[in-house]
C-alpha positions as a printed NumPy array, in Angstrom:
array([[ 14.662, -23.186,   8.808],
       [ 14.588, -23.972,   5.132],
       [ 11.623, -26.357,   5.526],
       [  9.716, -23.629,   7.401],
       [ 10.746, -20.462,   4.891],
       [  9.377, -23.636,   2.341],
       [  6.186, -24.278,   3.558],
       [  5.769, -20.069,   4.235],
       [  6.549, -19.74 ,   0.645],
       [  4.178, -22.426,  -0.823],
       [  1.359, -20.464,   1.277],
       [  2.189, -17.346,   0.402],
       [  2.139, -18.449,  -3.724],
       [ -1.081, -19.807,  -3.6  ],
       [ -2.511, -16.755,  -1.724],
       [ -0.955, -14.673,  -4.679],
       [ -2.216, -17.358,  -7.551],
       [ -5.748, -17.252,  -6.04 ],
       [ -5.386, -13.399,  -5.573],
       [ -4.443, -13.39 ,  -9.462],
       [ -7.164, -15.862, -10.861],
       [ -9.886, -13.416,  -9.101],
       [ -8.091, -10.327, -10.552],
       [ -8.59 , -11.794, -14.285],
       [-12.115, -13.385, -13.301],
       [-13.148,  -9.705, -12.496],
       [-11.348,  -8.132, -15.396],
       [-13.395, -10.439, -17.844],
       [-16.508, -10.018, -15.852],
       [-15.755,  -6.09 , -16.542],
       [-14.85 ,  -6.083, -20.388],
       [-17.869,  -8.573, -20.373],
       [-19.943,  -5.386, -18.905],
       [-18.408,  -2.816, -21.428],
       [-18.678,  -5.197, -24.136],
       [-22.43 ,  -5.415, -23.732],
       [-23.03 ,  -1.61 , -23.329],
       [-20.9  ,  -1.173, -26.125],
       [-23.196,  -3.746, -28.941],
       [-26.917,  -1.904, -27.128],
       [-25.314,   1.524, -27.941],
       [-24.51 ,   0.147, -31.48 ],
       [-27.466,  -1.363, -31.743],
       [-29.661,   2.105, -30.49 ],
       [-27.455,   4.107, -32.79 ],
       [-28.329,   2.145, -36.291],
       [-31.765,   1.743, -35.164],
       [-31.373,   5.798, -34.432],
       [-29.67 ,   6.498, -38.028],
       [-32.352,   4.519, -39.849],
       [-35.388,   6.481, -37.927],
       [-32.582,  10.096, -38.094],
       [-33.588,  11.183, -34.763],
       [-30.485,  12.045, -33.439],
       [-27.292,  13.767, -34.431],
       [-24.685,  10.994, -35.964],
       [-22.042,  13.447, -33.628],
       [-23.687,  12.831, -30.431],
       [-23.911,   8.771, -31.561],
       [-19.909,   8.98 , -32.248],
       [-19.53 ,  10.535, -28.797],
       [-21.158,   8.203, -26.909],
       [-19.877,   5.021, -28.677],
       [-15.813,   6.946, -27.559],
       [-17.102,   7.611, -23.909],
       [-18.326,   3.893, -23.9  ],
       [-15.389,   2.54 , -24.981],
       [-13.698,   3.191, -22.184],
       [-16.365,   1.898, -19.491],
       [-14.704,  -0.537, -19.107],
       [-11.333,   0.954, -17.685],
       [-13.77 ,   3.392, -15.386],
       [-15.209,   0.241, -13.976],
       [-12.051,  -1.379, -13.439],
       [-10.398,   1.82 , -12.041],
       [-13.717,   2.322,  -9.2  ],
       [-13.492,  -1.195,  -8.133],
       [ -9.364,  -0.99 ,  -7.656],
       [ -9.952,   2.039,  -5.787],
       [-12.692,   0.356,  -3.5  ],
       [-10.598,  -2.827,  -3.47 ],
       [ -7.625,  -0.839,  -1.973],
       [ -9.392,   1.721,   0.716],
       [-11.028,  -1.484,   1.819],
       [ -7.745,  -3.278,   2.5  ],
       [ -6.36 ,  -0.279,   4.529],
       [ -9.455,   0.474,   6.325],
       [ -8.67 ,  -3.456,   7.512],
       [ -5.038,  -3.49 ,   8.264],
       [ -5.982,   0.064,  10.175],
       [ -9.162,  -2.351,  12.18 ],
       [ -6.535,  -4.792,  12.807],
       [ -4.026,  -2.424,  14.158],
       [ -6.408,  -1.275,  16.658],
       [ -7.588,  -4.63 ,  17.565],
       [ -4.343,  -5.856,  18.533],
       [ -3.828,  -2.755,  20.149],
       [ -6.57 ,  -2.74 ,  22.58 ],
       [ -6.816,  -6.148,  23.642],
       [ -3.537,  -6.919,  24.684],
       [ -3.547,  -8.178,  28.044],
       [ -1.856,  -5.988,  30.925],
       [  1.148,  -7.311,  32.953],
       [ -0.149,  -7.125,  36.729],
       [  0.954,  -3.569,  38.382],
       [  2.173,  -5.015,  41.776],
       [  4.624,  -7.835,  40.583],
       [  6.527,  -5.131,  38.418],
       [ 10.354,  -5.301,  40.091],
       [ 12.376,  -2.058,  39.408],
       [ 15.101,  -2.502,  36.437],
       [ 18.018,  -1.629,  37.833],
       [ 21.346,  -0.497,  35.179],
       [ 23.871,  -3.616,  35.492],
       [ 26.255,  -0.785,  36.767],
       [ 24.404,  -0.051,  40.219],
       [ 23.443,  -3.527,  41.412],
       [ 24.849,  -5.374,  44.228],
       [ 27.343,  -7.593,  43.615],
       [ 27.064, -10.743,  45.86 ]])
């Protein structure tokens, strides 16, 4: 038993430390993303403010609401990470449902309670 619940364990931690290593692959790949948006809006803004065609305001605004890309895109692909898993388990569920095989109708005895049968 304890070299079974072992070798259960061992798979189940290296299921978790890949599941981990692609959580803070994507995360990088995502402040990579908002880090890049980020610099071309800074870039457009003092190319903006030497040129004054746009309100300094609206250049503020925009540099706050990109900021935080990067926490929207990490929040959409969490939520399409997680429907996705129980839109699975819910596909598995019916699968092994469905095609269960059926026990054979006419070799079915009758259960009888241990209180009514025959005693030989």
């Amino acid at each position: 038993f304890r070299e079974e619940n072992s070798k259960r364990l061992e798979q189940n931690q290296r299921c978790l430390f890949v599941s981990n290593a692609a959580m803070q692959w994507l995360d990088i790949r995502l402040q990579m993303i908002g880090v890049a948006v980020v610099t071309g809006l800074g870039v457009i803004a003092v190319i903006q403010h030497q040129y004054s065609f746009v309100d300094p305001g609206l250049l503020g605004l925009s540099l706050s609401y990109a900021l935080s890309i990067t926490q929207l895109l990490s929040g959409l692909i969490f939520s399409f990470t997680q429907t996705e898993m129980q839109l699975v388990s819910v596909e598995r569920t019916e699968e092994y449902s469905t095609e269960l095989p059926s026990e054979p109708q006419q070799l079915n005895e009758q259960v009888r309670p241990s209180c009514c049968r025959a005693i030989n």
